[in-house]
Biopython code that builds the backbone (N, CA, C, O; Angstrom):
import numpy as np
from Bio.PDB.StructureBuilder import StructureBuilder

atoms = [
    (1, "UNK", "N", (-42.606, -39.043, -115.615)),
    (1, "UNK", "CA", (-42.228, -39.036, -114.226)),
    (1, "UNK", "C", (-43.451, -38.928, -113.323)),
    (1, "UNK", "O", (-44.557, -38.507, -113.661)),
    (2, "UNK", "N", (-43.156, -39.284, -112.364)),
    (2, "UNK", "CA", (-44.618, -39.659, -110.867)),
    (2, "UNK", "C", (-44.358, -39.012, -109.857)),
    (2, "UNK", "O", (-43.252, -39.285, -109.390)),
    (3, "UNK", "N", (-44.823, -38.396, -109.419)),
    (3, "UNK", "CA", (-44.456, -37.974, -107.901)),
    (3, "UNK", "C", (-44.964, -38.839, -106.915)),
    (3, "UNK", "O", (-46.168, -39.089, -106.978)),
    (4, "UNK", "N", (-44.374, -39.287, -106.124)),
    (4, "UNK", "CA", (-44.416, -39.821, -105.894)),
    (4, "UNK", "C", (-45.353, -39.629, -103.984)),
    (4, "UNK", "O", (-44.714, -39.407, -102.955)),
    (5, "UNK", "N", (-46.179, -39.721, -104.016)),
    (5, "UNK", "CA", (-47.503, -39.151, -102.852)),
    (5, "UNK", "C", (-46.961, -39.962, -101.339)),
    (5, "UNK", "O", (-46.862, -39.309, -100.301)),
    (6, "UNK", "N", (-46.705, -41.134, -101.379)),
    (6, "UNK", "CA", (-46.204, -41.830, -99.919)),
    (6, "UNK", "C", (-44.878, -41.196, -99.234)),
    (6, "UNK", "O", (-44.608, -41.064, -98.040)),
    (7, "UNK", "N", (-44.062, -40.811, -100.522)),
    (7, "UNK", "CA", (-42.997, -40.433, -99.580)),
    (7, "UNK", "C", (-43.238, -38.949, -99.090)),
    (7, "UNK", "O", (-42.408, -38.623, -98.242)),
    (8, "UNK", "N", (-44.277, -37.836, -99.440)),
    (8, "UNK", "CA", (-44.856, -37.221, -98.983)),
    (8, "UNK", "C", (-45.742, -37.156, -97.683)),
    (8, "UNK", "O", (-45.586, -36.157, -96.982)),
    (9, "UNK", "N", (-46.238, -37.672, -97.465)),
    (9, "UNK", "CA", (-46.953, -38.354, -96.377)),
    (9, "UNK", "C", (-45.924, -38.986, -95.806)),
    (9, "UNK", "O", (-45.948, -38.568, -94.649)),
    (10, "UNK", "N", (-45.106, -39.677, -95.899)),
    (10, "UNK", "CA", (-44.441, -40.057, -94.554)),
    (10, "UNK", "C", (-43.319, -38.797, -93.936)),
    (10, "UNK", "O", (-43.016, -38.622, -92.756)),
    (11, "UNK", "N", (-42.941, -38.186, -94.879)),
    (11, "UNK", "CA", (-42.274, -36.910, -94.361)),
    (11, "UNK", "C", (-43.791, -35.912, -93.280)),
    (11, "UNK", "O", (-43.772, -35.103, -92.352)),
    (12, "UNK", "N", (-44.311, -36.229, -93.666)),
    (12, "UNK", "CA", (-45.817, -35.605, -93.148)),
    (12, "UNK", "C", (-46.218, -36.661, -91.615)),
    (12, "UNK", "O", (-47.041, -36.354, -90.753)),
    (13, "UNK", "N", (-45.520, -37.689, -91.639)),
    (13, "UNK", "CA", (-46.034, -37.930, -90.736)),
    (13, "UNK", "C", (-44.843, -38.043, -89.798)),
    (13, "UNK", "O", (-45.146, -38.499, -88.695)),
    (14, "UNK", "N", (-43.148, -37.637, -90.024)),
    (14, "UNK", "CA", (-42.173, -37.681, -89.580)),
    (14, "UNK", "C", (-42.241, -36.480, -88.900)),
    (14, "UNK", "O", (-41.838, -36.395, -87.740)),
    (15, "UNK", "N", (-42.905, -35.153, -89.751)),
    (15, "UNK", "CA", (-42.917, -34.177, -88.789)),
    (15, "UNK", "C", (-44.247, -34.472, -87.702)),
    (15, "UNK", "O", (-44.274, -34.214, -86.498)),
    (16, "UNK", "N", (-44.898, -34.848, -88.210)),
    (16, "UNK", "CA", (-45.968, -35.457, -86.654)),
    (16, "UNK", "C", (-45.077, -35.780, -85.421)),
    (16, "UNK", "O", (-45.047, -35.296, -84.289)),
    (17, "UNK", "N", (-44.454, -36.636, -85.948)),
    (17, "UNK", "CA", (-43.546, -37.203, -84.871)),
    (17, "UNK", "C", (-42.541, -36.666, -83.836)),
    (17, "UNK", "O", (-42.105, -36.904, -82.710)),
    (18, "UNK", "N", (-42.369, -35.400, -85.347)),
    (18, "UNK", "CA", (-41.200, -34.660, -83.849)),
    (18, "UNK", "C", (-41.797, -33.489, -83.847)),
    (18, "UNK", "O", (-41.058, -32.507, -83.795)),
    (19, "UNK", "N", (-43.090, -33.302, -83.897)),
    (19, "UNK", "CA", (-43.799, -32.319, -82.948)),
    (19, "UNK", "C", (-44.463, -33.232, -82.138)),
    (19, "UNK", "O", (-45.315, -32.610, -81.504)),
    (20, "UNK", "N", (-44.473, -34.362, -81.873)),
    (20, "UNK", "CA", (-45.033, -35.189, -80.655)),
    (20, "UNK", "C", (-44.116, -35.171, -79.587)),
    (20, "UNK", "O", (-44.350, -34.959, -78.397)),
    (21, "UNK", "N", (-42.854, -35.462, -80.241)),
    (21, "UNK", "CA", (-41.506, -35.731, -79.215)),
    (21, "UNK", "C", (-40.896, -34.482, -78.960)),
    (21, "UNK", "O", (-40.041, -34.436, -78.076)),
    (22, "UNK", "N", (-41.312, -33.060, -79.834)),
    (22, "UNK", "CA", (-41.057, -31.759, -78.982)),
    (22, "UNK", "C", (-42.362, -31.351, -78.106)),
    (22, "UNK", "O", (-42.174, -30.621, -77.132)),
    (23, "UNK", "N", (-43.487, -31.727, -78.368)),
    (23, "UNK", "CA", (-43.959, -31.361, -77.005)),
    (23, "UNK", "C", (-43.818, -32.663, -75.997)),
    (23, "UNK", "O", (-44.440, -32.523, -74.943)),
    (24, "UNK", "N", (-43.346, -33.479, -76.098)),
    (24, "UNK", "CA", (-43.223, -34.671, -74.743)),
    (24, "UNK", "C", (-41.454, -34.206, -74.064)),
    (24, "UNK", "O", (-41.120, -34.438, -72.903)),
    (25, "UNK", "N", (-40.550, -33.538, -75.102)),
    (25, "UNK", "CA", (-39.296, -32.719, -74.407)),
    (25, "UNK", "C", (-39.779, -30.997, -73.479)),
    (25, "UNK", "O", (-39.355, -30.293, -72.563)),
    (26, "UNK", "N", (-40.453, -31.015, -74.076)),
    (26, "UNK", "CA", (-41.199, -29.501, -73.627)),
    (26, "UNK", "C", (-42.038, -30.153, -72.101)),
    (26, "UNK", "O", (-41.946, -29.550, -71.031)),
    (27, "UNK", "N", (-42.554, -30.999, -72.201)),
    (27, "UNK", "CA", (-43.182, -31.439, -70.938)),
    (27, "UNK", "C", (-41.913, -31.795, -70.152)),
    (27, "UNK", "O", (-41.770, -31.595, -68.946)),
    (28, "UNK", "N", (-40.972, -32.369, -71.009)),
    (28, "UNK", "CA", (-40.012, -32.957, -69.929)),
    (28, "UNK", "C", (-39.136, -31.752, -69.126)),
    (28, "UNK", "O", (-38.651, -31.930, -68.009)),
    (29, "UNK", "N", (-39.034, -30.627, -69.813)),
    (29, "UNK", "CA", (-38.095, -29.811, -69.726)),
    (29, "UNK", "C", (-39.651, -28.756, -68.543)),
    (29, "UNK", "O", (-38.980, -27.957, -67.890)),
    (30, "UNK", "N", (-40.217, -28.676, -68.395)),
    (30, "UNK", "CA", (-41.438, -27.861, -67.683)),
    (30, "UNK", "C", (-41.367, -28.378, -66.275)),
    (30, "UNK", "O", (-41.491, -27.646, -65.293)),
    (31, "UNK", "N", (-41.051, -30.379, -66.194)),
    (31, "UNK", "CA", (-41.377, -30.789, -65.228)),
    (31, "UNK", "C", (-39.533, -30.141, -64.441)),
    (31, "UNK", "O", (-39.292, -29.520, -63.406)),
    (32, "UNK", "N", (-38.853, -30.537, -65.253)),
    (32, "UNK", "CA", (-37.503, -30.316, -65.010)),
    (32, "UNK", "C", (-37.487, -29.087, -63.825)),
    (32, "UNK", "O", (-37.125, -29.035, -62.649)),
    (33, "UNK", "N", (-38.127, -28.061, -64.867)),
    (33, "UNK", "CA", (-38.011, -26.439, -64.024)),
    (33, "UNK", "C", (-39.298, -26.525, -62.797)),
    (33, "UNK", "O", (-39.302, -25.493, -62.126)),
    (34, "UNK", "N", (-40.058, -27.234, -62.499)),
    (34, "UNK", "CA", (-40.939, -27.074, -61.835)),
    (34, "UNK", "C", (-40.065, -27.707, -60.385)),
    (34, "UNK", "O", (-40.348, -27.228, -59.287)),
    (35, "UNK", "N", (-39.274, -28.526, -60.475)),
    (35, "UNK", "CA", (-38.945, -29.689, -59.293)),
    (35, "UNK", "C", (-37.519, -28.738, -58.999)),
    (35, "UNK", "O", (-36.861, -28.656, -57.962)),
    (36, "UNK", "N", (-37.326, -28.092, -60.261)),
    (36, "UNK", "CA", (-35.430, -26.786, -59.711)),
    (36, "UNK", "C", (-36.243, -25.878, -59.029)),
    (36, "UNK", "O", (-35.691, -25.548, -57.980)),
    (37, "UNK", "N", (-37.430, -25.287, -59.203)),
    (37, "UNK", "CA", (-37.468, -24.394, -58.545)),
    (37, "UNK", "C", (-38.172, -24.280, -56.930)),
    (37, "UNK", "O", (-38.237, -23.347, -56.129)),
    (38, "UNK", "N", (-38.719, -25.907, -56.888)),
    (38, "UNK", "CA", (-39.216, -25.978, -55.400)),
    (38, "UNK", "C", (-38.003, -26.279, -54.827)),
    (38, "UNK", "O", (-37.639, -25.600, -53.867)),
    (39, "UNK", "N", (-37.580, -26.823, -55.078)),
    (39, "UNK", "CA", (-35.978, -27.203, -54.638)),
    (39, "UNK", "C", (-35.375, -26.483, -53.913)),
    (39, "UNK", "O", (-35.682, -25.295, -54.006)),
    (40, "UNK", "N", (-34.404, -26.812, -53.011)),
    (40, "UNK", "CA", (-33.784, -25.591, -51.456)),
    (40, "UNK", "C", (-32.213, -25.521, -52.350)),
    (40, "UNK", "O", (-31.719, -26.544, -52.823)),
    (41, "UNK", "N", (-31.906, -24.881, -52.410)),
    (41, "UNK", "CA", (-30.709, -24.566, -52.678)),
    (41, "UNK", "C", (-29.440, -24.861, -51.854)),
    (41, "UNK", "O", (-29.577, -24.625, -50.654)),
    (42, "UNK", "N", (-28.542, -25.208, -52.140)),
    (42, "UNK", "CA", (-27.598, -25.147, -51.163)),
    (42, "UNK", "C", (-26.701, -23.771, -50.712)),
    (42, "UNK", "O", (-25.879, -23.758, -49.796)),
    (43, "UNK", "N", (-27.079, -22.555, -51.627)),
    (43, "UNK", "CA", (-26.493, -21.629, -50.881)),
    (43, "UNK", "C", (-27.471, -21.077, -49.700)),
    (43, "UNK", "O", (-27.094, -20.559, -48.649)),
    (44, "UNK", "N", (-29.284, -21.387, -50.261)),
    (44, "UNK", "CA", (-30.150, -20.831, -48.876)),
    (44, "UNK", "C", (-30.031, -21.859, -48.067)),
    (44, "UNK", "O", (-30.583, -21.271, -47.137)),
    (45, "UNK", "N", (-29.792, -22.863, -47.628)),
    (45, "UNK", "CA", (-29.505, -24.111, -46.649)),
    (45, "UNK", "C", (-28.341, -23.208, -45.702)),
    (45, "UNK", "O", (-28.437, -22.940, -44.504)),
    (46, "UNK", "N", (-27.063, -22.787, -46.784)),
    (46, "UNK", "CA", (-25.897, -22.261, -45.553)),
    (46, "UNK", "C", (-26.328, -21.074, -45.522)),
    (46, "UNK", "O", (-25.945, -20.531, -44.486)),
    (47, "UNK", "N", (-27.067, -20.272, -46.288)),
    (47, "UNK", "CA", (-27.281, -19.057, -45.208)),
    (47, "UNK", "C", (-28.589, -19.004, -43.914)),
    (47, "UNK", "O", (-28.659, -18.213, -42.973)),
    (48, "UNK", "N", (-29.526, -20.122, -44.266)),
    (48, "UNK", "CA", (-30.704, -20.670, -43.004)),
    (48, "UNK", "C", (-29.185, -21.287, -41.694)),
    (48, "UNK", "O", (-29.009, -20.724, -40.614)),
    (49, "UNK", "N", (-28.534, -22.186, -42.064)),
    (49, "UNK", "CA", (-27.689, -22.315, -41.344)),
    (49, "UNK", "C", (-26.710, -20.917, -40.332)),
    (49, "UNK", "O", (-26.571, -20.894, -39.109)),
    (50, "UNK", "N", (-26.335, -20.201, -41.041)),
    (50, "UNK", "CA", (-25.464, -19.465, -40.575)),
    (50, "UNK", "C", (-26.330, -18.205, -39.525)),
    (50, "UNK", "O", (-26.008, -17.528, -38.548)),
    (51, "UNK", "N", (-27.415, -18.349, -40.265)),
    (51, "UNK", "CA", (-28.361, -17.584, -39.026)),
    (51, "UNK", "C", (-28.849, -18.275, -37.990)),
    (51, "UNK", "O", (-29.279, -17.677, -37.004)),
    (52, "UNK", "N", (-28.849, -19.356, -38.056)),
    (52, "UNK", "CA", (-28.897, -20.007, -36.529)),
    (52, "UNK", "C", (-28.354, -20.416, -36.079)),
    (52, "UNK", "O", (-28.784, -21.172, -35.208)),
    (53, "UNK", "N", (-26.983, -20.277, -36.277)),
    (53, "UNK", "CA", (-25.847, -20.619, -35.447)),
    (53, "UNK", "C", (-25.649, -19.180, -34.805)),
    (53, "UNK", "O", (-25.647, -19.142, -33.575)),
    (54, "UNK", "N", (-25.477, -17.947, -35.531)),
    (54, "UNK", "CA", (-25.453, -16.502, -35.408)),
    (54, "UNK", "C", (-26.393, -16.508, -33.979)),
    (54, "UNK", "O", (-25.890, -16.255, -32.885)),
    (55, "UNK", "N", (-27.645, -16.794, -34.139)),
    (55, "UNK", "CA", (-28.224, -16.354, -32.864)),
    (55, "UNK", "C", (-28.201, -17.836, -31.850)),
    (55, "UNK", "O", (-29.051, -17.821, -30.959)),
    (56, "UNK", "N", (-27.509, -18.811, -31.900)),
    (56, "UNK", "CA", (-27.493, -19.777, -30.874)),
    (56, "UNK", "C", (-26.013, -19.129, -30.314)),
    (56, "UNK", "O", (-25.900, -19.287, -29.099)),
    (57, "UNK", "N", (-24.914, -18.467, -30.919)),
    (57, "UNK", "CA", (-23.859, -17.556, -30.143)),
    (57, "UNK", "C", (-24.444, -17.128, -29.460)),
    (57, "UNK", "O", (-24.369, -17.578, -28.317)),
    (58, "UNK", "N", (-25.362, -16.026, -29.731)),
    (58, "UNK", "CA", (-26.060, -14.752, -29.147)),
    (58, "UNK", "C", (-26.867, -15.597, -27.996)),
    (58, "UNK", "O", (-27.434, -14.804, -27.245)),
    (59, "UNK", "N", (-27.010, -16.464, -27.761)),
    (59, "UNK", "CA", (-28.023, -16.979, -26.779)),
    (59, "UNK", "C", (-29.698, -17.225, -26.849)),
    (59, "UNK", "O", (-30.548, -17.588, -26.036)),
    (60, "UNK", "N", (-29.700, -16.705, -28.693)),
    (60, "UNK", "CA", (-30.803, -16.729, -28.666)),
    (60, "UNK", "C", (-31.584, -18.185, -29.225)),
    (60, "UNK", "O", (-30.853, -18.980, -29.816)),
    (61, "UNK", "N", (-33.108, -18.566, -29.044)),
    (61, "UNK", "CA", (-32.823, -19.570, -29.896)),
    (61, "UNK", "C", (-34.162, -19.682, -31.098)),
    (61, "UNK", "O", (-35.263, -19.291, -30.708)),
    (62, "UNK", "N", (-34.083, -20.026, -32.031)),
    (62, "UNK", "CA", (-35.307, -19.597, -33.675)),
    (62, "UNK", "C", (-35.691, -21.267, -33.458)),
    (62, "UNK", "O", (-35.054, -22.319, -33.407)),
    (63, "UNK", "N", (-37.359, -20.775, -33.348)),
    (63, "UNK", "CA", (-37.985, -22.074, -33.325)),
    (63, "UNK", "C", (-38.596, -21.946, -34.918)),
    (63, "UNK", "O", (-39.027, -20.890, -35.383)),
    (64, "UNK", "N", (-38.542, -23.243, -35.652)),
    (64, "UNK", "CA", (-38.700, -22.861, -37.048)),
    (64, "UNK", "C", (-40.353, -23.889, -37.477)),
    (64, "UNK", "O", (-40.478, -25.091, -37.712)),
    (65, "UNK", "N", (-41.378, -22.787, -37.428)),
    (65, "UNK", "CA", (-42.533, -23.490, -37.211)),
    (65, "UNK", "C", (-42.652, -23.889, -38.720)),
    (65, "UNK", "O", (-42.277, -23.232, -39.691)),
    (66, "UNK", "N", (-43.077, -24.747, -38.703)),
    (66, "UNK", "CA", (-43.764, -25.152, -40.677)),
    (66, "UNK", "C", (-44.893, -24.584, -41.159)),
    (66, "UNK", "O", (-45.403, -23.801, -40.357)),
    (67, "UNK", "N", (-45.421, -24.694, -42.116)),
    (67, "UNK", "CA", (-46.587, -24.180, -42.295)),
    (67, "UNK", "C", (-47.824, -24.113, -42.141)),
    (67, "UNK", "O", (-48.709, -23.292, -42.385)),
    (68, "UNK", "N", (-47.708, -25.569, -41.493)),
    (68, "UNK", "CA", (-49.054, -26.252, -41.533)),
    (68, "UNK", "C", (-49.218, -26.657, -39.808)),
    (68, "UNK", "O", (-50.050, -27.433, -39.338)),
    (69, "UNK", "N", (-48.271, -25.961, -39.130)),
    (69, "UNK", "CA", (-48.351, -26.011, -37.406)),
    (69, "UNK", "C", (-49.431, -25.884, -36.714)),
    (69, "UNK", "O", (-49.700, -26.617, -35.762)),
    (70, "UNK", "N", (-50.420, -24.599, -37.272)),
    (70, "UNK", "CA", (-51.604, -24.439, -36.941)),
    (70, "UNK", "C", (-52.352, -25.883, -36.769)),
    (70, "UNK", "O", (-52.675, -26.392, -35.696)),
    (71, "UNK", "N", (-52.537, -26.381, -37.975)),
    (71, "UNK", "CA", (-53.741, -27.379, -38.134)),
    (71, "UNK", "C", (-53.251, -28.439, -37.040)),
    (71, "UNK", "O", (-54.152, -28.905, -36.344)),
    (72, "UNK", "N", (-51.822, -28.929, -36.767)),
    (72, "UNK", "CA", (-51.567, -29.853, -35.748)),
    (72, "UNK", "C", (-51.221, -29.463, -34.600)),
    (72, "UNK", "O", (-51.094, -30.421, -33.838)),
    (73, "UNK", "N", (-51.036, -28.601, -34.189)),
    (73, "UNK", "CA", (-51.209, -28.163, -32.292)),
    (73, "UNK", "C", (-52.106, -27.407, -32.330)),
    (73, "UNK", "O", (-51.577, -26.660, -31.507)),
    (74, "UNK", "N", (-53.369, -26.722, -32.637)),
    (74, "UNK", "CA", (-54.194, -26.395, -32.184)),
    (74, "UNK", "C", (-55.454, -26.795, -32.746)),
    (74, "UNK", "O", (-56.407, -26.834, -31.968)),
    (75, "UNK", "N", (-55.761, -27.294, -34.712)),
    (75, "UNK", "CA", (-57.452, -27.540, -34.495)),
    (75, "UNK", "C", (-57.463, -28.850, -34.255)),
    (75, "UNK", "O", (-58.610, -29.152, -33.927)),
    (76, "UNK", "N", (-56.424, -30.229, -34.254)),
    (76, "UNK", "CA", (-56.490, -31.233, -33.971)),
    (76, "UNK", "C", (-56.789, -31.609, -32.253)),
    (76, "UNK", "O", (-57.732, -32.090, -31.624)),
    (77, "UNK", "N", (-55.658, -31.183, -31.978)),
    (77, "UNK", "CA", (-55.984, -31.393, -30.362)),
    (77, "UNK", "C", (-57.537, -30.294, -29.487)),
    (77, "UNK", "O", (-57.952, -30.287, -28.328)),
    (78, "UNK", "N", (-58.048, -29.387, -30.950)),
    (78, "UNK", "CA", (-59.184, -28.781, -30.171)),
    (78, "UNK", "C", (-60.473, -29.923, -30.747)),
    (78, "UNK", "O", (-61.588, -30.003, -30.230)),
    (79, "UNK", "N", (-60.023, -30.686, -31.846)),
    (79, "UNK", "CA", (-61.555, -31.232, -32.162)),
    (79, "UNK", "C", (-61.192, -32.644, -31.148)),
    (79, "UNK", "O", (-62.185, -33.332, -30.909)),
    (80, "UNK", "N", (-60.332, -32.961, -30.751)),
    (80, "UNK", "CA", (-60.373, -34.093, -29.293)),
    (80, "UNK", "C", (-60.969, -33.845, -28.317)),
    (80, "UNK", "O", (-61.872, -34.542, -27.855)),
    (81, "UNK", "N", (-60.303, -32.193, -27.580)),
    (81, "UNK", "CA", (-61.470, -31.908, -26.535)),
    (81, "UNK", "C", (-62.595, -31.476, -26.863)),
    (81, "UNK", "O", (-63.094, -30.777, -25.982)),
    (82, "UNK", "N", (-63.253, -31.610, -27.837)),
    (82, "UNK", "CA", (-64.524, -30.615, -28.102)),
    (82, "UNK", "C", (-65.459, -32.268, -28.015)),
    (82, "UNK", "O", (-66.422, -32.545, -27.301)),
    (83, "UNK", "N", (-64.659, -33.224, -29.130)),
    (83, "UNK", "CA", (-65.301, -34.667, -28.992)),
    (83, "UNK", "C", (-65.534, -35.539, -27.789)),
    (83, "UNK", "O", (-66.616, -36.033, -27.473)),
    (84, "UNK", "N", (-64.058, -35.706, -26.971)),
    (84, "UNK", "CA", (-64.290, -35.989, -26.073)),
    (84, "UNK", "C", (-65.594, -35.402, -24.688)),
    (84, "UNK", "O", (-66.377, -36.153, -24.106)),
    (85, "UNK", "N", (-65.444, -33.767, -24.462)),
    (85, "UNK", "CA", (-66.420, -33.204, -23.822)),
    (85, "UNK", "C", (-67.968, -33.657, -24.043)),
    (85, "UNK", "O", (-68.834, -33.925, -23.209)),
    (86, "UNK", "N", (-68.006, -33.645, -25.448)),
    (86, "UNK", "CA", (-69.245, -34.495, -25.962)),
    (86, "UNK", "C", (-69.888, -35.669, -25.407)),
    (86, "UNK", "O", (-71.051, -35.895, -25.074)),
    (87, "UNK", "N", (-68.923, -36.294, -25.398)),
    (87, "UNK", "CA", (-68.821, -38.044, -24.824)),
    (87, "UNK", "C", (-69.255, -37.721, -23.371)),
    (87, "UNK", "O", (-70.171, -38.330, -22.818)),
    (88, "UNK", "N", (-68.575, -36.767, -22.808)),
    (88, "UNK", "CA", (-68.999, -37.353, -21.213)),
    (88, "UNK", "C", (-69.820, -36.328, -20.873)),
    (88, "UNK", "O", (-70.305, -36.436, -19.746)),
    (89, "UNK", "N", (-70.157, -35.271, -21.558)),
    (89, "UNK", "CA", (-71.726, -34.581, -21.108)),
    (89, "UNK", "C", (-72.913, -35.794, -21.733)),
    (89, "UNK", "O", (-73.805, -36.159, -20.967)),
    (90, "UNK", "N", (-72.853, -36.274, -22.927)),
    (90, "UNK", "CA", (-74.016, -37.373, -22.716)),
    (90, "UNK", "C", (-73.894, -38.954, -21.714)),
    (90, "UNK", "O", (-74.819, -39.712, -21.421)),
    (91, "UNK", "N", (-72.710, -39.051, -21.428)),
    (91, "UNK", "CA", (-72.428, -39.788, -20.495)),
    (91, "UNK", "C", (-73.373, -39.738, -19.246)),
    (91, "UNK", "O", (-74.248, -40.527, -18.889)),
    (92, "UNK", "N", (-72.896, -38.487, -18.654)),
    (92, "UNK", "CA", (-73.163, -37.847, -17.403)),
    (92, "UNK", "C", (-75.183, -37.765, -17.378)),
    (92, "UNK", "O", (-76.001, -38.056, -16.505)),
    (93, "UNK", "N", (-75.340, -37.153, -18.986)),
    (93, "UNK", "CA", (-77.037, -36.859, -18.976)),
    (93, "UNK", "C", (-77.513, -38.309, -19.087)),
    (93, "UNK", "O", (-78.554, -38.442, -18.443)),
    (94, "UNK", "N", (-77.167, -39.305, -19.604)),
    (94, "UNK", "CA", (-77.687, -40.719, -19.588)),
    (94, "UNK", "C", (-77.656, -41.067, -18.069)),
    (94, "UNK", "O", (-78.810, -41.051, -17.640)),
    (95, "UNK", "N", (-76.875, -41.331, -17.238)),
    (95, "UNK", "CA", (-76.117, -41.605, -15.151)),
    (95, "UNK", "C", (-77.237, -40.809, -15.132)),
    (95, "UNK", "O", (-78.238, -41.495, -14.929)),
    (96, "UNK", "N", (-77.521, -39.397, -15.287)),
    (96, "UNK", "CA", (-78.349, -38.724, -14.246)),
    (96, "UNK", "C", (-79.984, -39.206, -14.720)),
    (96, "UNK", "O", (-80.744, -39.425, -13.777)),
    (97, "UNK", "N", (-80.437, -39.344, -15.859)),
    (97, "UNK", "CA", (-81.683, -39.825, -16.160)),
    (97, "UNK", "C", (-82.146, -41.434, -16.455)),
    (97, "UNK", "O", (-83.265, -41.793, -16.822)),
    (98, "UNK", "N", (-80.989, -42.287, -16.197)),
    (98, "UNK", "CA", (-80.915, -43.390, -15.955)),
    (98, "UNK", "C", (-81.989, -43.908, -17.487)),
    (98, "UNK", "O", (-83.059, -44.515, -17.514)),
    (99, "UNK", "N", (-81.140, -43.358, -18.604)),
    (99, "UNK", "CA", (-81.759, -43.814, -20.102)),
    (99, "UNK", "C", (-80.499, -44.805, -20.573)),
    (99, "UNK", "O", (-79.392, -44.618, -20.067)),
    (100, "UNK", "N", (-80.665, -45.671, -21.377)),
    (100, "UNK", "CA", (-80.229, -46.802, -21.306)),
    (100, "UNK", "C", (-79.539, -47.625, -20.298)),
    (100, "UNK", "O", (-78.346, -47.912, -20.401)),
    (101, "UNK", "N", (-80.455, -48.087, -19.108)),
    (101, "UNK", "CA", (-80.031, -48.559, -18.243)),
    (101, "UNK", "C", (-80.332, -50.382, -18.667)),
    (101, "UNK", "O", (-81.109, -50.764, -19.542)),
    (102, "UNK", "N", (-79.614, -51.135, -17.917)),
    (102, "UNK", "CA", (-79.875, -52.461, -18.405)),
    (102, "UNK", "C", (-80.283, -52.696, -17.022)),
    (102, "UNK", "O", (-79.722, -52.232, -16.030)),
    (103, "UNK", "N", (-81.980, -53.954, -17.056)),
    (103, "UNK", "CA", (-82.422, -54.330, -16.048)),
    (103, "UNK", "C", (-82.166, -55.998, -15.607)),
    (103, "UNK", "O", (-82.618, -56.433, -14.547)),
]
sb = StructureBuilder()
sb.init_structure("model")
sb.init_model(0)
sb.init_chain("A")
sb.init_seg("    ")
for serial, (resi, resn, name, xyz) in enumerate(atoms, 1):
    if name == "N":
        sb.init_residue(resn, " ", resi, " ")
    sb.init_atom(name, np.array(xyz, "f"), 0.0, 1.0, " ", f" {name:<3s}", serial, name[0])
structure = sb.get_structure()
């Protein structure tokens, strides 16, 4: 009798295989929980809801800033005037010293 060595090796390389395809389910199942847990829920949706209806009764009203509010109403519109100011103080110093004037 032979033992037979290939069908060894391919059982050897069958478990290769499904430790390839358990870590590519393990990735799948990681991405799975990564995208549930950024995810809004629908019970925090009706309770974000129910508090602003709660204070639009009350008369009051919840401005709901994002996170990133800073960077677009205040350093954007400050690096315009800071650029622009730029522009017309060398404007103004070129008019008053008459440097690139065309003759």
């Amino acid at each position: 009798l032979q033992i037979r060595k290939p069908k060894r090796k391919q059982k050897a390389n069958n478990k290769k295989k499904s430790r390839r395809a358990d870590f590519v389910f393990e990735r799948v199942r990681v991405r799975e929980r990564e995208q549930t847990e950024g995810a809004v829920t629908m019970d925090r949706v009706k309770g974000i809801q129910s508090v602003v209806q709660k204070s639009k009764r009350e008369g009051k009203y919840i401005h709901m800033v994002p996170k990133n509010a800073y960077v677009t109403s205040v350093a954007i519109p400050l690096f315009f005037v800071v650029t622009a100011g730029a522009f017309l103080s060398k404007g103004i110093y070129n008019m008053a010293t008459g440097t690139g004037k065309v003759e």
